[in-house]
N, C-alpha and C positions, 0 to 999 in steps of 0.2 A: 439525470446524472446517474451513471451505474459504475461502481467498483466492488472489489475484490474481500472481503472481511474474511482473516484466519479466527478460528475458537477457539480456545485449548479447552479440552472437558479436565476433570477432577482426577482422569487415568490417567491425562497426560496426550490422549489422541489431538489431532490438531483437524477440528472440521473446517470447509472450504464451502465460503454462501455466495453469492451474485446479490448485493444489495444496488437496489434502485429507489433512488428519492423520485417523489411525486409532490407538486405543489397541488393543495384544495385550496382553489377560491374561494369558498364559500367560507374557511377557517384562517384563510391568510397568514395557513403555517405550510410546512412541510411535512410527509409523513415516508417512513423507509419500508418499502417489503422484501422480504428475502427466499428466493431459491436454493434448497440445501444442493450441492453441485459434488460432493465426496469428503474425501481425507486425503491424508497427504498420508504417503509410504514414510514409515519410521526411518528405513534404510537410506532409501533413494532423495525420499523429501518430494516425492512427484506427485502429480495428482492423480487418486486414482477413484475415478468416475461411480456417481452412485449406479447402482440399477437400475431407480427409476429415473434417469436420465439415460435416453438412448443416444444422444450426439449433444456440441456444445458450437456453436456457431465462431466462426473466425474473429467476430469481436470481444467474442468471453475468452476465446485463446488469447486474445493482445493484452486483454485486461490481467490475464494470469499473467504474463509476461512481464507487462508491469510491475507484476506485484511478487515477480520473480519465482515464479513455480513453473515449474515446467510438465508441458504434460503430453502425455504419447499412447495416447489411444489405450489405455490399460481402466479396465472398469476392477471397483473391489469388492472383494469375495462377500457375500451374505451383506451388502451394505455396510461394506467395512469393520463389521465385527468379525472377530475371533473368537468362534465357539468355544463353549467346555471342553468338548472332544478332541477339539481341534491341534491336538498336540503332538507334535513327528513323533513316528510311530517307536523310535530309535531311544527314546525316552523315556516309554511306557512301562519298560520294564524297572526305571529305579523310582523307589520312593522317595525323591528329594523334595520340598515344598515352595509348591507354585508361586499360593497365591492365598493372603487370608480374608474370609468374604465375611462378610454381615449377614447373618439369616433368622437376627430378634424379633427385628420390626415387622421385616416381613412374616414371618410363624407368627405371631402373635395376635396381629391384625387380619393374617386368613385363618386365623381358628375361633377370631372373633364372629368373622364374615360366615363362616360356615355354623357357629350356633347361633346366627340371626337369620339363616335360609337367603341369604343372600347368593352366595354361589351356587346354590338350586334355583333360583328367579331368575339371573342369569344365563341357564344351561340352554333359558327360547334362543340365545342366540349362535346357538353351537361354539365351534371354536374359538367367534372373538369372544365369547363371556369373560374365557379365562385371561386374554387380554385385557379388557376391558378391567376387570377383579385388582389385577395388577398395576393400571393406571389408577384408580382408585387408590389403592394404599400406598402408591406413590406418592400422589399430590398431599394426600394427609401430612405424610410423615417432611414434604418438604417448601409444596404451595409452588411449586418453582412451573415457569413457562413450559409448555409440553415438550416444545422441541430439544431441553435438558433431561429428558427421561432417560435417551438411552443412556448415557454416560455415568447415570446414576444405577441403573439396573443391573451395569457390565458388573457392578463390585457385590452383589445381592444374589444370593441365592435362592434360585426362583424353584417353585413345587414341580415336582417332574412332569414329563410331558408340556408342560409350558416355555422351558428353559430354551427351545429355538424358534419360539415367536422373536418377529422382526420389529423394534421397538426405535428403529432411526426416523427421523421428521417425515422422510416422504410416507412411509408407511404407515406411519399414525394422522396422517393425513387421510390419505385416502381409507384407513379403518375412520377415524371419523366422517367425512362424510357417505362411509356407508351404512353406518349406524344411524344417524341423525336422518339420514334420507328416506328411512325404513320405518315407518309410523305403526306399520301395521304388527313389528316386532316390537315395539316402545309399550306398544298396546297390552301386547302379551305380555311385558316385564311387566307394568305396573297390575294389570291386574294379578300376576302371580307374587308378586310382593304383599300386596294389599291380602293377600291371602295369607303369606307368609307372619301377617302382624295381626290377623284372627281378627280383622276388619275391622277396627277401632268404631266406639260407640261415638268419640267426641272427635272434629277434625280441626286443626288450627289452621284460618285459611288468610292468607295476606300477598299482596305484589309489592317487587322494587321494581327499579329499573338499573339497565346497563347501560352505562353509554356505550358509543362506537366511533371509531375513527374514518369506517368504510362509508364511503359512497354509494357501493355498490349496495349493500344489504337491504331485501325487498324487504325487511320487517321496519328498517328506520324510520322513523319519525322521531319530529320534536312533541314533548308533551313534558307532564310535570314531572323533571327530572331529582329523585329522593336526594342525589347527592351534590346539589346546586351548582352541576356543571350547562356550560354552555355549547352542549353536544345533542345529536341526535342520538335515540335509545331505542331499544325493544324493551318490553315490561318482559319480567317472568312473575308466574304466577305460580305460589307453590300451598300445596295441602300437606298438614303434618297432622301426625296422631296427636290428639290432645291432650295425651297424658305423658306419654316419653318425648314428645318432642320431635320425634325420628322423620324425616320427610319421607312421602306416600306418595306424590306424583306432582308434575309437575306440566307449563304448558308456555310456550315463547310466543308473544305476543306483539302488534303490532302498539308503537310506544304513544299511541295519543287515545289507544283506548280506555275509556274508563273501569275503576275499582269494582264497581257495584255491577253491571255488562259483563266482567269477567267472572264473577263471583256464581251467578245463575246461570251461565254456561258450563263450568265447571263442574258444578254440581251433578249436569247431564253426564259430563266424562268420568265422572267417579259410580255413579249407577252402573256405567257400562264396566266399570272395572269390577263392581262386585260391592260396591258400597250406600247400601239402598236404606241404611237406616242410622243415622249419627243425626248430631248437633253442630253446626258449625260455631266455631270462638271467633267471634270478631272485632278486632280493632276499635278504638275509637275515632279512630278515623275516617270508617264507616259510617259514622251514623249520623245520618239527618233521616229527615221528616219522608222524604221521599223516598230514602232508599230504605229503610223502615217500611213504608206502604209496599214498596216492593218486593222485600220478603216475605210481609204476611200473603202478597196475593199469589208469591210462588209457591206457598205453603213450605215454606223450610223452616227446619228449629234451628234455634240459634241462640245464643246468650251472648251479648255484643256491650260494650260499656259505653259511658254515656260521661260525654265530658264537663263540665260545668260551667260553659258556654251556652249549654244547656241551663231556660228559666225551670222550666221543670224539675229538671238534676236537682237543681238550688233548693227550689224549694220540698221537693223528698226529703232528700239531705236533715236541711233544717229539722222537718219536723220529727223525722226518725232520730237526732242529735238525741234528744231527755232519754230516751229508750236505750239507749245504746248503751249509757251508763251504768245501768245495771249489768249485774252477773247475769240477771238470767237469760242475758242474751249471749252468751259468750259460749264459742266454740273451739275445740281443740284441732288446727292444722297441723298434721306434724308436729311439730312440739313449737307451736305457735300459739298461742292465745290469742283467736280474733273474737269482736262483736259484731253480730250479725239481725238485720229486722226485715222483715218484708211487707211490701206494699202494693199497690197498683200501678199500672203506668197505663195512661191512657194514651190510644193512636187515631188521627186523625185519618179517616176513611174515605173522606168528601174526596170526587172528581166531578168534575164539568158533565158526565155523562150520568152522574148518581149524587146528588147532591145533596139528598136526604139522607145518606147512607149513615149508620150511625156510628161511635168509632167506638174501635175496640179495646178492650182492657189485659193489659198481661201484666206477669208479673214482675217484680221489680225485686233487685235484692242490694239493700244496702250495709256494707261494710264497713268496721271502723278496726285501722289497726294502730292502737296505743304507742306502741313501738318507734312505728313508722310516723307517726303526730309529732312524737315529743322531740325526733330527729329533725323532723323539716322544721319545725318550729324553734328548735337553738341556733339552725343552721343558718334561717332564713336571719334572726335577729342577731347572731352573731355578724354574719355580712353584712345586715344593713347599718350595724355600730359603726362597723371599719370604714367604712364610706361615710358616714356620717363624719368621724372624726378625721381622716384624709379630706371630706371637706373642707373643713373647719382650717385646714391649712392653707386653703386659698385666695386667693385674692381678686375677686369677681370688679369690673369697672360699672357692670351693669346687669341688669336680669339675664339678657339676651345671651351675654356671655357664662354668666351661672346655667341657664337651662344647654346651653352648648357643651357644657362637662357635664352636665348629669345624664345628659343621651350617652356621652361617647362612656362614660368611665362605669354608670350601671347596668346597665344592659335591662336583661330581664326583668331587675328591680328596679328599673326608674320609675315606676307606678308607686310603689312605696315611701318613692321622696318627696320634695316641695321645693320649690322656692321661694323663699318670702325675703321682704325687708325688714331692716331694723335701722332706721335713724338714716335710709337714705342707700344703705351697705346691704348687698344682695347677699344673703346666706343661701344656704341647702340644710333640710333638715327632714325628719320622718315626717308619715303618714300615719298616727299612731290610728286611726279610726280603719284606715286600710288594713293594715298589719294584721288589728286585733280580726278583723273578718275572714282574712287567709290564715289565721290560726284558728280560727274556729271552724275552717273547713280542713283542718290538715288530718290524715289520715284516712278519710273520708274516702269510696267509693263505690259509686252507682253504676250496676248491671241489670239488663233488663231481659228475659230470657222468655222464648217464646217454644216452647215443645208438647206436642198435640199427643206425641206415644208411650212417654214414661212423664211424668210427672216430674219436676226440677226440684230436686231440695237446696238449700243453702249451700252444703259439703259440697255437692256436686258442681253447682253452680262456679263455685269459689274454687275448684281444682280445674275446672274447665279452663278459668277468668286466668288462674296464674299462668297455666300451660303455656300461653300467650309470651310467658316472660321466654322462652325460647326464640320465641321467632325472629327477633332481631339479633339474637345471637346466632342463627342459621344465617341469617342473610350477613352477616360481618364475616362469619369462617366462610361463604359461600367467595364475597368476593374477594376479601384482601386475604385470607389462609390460603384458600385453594387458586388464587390468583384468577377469577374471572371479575374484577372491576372495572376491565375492557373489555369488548369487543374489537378483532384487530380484520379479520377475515370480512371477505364479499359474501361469501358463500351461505347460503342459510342452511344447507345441511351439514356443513363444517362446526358453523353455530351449534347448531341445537347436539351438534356428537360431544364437543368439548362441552355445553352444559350439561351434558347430560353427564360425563365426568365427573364435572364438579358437585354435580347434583350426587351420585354416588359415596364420592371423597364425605361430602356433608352428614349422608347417615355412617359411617366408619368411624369419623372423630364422634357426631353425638353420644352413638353405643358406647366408642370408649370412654367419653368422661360419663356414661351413666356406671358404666364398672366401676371406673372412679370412685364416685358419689358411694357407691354399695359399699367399696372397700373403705368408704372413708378417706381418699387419699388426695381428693380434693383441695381437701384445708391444708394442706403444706407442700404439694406438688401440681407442677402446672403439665400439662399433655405433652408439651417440649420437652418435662425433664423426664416423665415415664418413657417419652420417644428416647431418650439420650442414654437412660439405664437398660432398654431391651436391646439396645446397640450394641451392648456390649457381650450379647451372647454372638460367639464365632467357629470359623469352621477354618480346619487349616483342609484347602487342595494342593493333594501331593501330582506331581508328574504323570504317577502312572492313572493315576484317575480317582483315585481312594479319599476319604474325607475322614478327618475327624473333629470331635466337638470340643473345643479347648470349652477349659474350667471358665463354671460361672461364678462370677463373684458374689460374695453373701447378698449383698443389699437387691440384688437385682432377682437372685432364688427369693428373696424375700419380695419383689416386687410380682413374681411371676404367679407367687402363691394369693398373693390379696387379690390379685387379678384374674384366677381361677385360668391361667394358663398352664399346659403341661409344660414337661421340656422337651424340645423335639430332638427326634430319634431319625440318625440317617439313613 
């Protein structure tokens, strides 16, 4: 089924799509794709034909027709924008005011981009870079679907020379897939980035997945989907610097391959970028036995945690527990007080082909932080009270039906409960032998680090271990900020041009809340609201062509200055 969808953007333009539903058997839903087909004349109200549509076939005219637009062969100018310049010439001569534009977000975050060598890492791709630059601090500042860009760009004041890039749907289309299709430029970005960030000693390396709606996409498959949908996926795989956080490169993946398969490929892609000597941070999700043998036999360093599921974690743990208590094991993170002990960790080396082989020893490093203990341990007994006493309010006819509420109403802590009798009457009551065990492991954890070229201290270890705490906060702004938690496209160079976007957008917000974090500004202000206070610096456009910078409000000269922003000069 195909009709007719009007858009109004935020200027007030009214764009005109050709939507077509499509029934997937395989999903026994429906799914809509759309061809952007023009605008409508403000005056006339007519349709006037994109550029990259060359004709519109007799059943899209009935369909307009239908939907009451009229239209006559009339295609519009530059893909229906109204340039800057673009103003009768009859006009030029008085200075009345146009139009008042936004130009905080945008200065702010390309002078970000420019003291992180980002719009030099860029420049392999010639002219789209500076496109490209600009879809980036777009999606930051808004997360919104690509094909919303131009409508938001029209009211933004873009850096010269950029300001007559073509930024309507079909155009960024086809600039995406010709980005995404160009590996051999991708190549070059990353390794000039990778240079740009003075080749990080430590890498944080980890994969999600995307789901997709498309059919077509040669990367989909089913595999273990991170966000428990019932979709086909492509994994991404991304490497970030281990200390800022900031992503280094990235690689789109077919969705049923494995964590640990990607991990030792990678490693090869990053050599060729220029990264021949780091650590990898790895997950706990990483680590078994095997995939453990197969790092040492690729020879990579690594420091990776160890969850305590793990018999051996357990028993480390415990016995480093008496040690810990003392001071003199206590180290200063940032103004964090941990304790820290080291030990051995042994790895099992036996194959079928070497079965004498003897296993190897690395080291281990075990962490206790008091803080973080005495939190889980109120939290965890505070819940389990409230539950225990919301028990107590029920009225069980049998066990069967007691253990049927303690599934559904505790979730994670139903290990912590029981059910027993008293005179016939099923209660629910603690685990107190349980309890006391997961308190005595709270605060506790095991990493185990293997590096042949510098020697692993604790500090390092432990700034490696947290870096890690980024990575899922990359992978949350990756998909829901910057709006890739779909894949909607067939195309696998459309794919990887819009990831690669997002990928982009990903280091712009991290920089800026590391600015943040520098200034402090963190603790009382969210990236939303420093986006909402650089908004407010503007420009009035006068008719004949002239700009000026209206007054910036205190708080936002005050936001510019914590932020080591200038003020821009027209």
């Amino acid at each position: 089924m195909a009709y007719i969808v009007k858009q109004t953007s935020a200027t007030g333009k009214i764009y005109v799509h050709l939507a077509v539903n499509h029934h997937i058997s395989a999903l026994k839903q429906a799914r809509q794709s759309r061809q952007h087909l023009g605008v409508l004349d403000a005056e006339s109200g007519e349709l006037l034909l994109s550029k990259a549509v060359q004709q519109i076939t007799p059943d899209i005219v009935a369909l307009l027709a239908k939907s009451g637009i009229a239209y006559h062969g009339r295609h519009a100018p530059a893909s229906g924008r109204q340039r800057k310049n673009a103003l009768p010439s009859a006009l030029r001569t008085h200075d009345v005011p146009s139009a008042v534009e936004d130009i905080g977000e945008m200065h702010a975050l390309l002078h970000l981009c420019r003291d992180l060598g980002l719009e030099r890492s860029l420049s392999v791709f010639a002219q789209d870079g500076g496109a490209l630059l600009i879809l980036a601090i777009w999606q930051v500042c808004t997360g919104d679907a690509q094909y919303l860009a131009e409508s938001w760009l029209d009211t933004r004041v873009l850096p010269s020379g950029w300001a007559a890039a073509d930024f309507s749907s079909p155009s960024l289309s086809a600039l995406m897939e010709r980005i995404g299709g160009n590996q051999t430029l991708l190549d070059r970005f990353f390794r000039a980035w990778i240079a740009e960030r003075a080749f990080p000693q430590a890498v944080i390396y980890d994969t999600t997945s995307i789901s997709t709606y498309s059919e077509q996409l040669a990367e989909a498959e089913w595999g273990y989907n991170r966000d428990k949908e019932s979709l086909p996926q492509i994994n991404l795989a991304m490497a970030m610097d281990g200390m800022s956080g900031t992503p280094l490169a990235f690689r789109l993946l077919p969705g049923s391959i494995a964590d640990v398969t990607t991990l030792l490929i990678t490693g090869k892609f990053l050599a060729e970028y220029g990264l021949t000597t780091f650590s990898y941070s790895l997950d706990r999700g990483f680590y078994s036995s095997a995939n453990l043998h197969e790092l040492l036999l690729a020879s990579l360093d690594f420091v990776i945690g160890v969850p305590f599921t793990n018999k051996q974690a357990v028993q480390v743990a415990r016995t480093a527990l008496p040690l810990l208590q003392s001071s003199k094991c206590s180290l200063l993170y940032g103004d964090q007080v941990m304790r820290q002990t080291a030990t051995t960790w042994e790895v099992c080396m036996k194959t079928k082909a070497a079965p004498d082989t003897p296993p190897r020893s690395l080291k281990a490093f075990v962490f206790f932080d008091q803080e973080r203990a005495t939190n889980q341990t109120l939290q965890r007994e505070r819940k389990l009270l409230e539950l225990e006493r919301l028990a107590a309010k029920q009225s069980f006819d049998d066990r069967q039906e007691a253990e049927a509420w303690r599934m559904e109403n505790t979730k994670h802590l139903a290990r912590f409960l029981q059910t027993l009798d008293h005179d016939g009457h099923p209660y629910i009551t603690r685990r107190d032998d349980l309890i006391d065990e997961a308190n005595a492991m709270a605060g506790l954890s095991v990493y185990v680090a293997h590096n042949e070229q510098t020697p692993m201290t604790a500090e390092r270890a432990l700034a490696v271990a947290r870096g890690r705490d980024a990575v899922e906060k990359v992978f949350d702004v990756f998909k829901n900020d910057n709006h890739q938690s779909r894949l909607r496209t067939g195309k696998s160079d459309v794919a990887q041009g819009r990831v690669f976007v997002a990928f982009l957008a990903a280091i712009v917000r991290t920089n800026l809340e590391c600015r943040m974090r520098e200034a402090k500004l963190n603790k009382h202000l969210s990236i939303d609201e420093v986006l909402a206070g650089l908004r407010k610096i503007r420009v009035v456009r006068f008719e004949s062509g002239n700009r000026v910078l209206l007054e910036i409000p205190k708080k936002t000269r005050t936001l510019m200055e914590a932020l080591k922003i200038p003020a821009p000069s027209l």
